[in-house]
C-alpha positions in Angstrom: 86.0 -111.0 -180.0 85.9 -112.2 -176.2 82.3 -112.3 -175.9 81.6 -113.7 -179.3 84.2 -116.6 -179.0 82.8 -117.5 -175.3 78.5 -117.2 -176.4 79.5 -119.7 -179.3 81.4 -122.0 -177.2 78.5 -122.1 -174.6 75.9 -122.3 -177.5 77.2 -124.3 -180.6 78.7 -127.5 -181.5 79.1 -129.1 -185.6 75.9 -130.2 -185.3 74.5 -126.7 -184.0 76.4 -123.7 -185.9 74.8 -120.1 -185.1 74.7 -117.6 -188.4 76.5 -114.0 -188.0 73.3 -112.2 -188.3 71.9 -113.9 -184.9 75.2 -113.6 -183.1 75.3 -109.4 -183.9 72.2 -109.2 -182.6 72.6 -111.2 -179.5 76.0 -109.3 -178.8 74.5 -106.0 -179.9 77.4 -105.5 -182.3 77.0 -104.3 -186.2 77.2 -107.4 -188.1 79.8 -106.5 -190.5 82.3 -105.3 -187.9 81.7 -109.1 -185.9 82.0 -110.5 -189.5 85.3 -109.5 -190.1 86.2 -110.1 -186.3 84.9 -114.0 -186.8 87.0 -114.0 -190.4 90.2 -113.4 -188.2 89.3 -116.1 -185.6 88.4 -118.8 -188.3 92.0 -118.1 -189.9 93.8 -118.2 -187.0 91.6 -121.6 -186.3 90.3 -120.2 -182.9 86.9 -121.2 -184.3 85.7 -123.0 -186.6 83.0 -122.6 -189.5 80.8 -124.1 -193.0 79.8 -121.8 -195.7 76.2 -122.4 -197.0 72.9 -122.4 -196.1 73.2 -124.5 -193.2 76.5 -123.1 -192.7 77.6 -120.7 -189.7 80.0 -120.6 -187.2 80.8 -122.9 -184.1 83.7 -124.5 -182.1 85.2 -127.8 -182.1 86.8 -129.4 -178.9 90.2 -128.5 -180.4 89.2 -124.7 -180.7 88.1 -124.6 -177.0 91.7 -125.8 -176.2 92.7 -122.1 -177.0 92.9 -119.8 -174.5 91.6 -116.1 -174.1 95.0 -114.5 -175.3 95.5 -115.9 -178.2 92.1 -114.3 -179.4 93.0 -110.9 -177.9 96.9 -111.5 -180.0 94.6 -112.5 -182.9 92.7 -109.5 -183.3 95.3 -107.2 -181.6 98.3 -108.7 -182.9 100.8 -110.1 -180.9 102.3 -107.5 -179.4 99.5 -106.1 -177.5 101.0 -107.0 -174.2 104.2 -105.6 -174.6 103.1 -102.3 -176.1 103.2 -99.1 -174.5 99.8 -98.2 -172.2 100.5 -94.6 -173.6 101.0 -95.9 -177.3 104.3 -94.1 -177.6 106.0 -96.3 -180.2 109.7 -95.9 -178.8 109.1 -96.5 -174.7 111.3 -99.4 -173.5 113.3 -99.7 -170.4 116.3 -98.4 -172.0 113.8 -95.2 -173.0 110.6 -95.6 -170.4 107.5 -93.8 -170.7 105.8 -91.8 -167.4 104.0 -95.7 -166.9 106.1 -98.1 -167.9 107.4 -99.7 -164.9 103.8 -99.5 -163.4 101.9 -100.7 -166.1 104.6 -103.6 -166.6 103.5 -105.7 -163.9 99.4 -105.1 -164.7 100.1 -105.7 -168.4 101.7 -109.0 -167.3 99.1 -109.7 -164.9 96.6 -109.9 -167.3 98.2 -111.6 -169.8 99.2 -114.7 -167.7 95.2 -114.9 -166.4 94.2 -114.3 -170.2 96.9 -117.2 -171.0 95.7 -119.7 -168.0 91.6 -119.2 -169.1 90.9 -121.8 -171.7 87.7 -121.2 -173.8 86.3 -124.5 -172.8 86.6 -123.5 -168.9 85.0 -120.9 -169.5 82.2 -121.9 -171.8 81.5 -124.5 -168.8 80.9 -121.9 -166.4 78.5 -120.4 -168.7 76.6 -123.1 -169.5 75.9 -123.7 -165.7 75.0 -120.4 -165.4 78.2 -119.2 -162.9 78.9 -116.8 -164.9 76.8 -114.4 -168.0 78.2 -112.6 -170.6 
């Protein structure tokens, strides 16, 4: 979802709107899985799109506002950063897992750097070639 949001922020606009079948193949992902992946991030208005034969999917200013976890929370749901690393449904820190208390921090980590990247930033930096996806 990362990769597709961040190639049609560095590559679209209303006037230029890329079709699914060109983005699978760019990302080398099977297009019906990135279909339903780009369904979730046009309802959750992390990107935008038109329906029709000049129709595809883009982002607006206001969708490169977003930043990179609410995409991950999007497709994840929202408590993706909270959950256990180990996936045991009743670790807390009344009840801790083996990790918790060392995979607390790193969880945190990267949610606050996902939280402080904004699409746009990023789309910049690929557009002036400082970073590739």
């Amino acid at each position: 979802a990362i990769r597709a949001v961040l190639y049609l922020a560095a590559h679209t606009s209303a006037n230029e709107k890329m079709r699914v079948e060109d983005l699978a193949h760019l990302l080398n992902v099977p297009q019906h899985f990135l279909t339903k992946i780009l369904q979730q991030l046009v309802r959750s208005q992390l990107i935008s799109s038109i329906k029709g034969p000049n129709g595809g999917f883009y982002l607006t200013d206001a969708n490169k506002a977003g930043n990179l976890a609410q995409i991950v929370e999007c497709i994840d749901g929202p408590d993706v950063f909270k959950a256990c690393i180990l996936g045991l449904p009743q670790c807390s820190s009344e009840h801790p897992c083996p990790l918790h208390f060392q995979s607390f921090t790193f969880r945190e980590g990267i949610h606050f750097h996902l939280r402080n990247q904004t699409i746009g930033k990023i789309s910049e930096q690929l557009e002036n070639e400082e970073i590739k996806i």
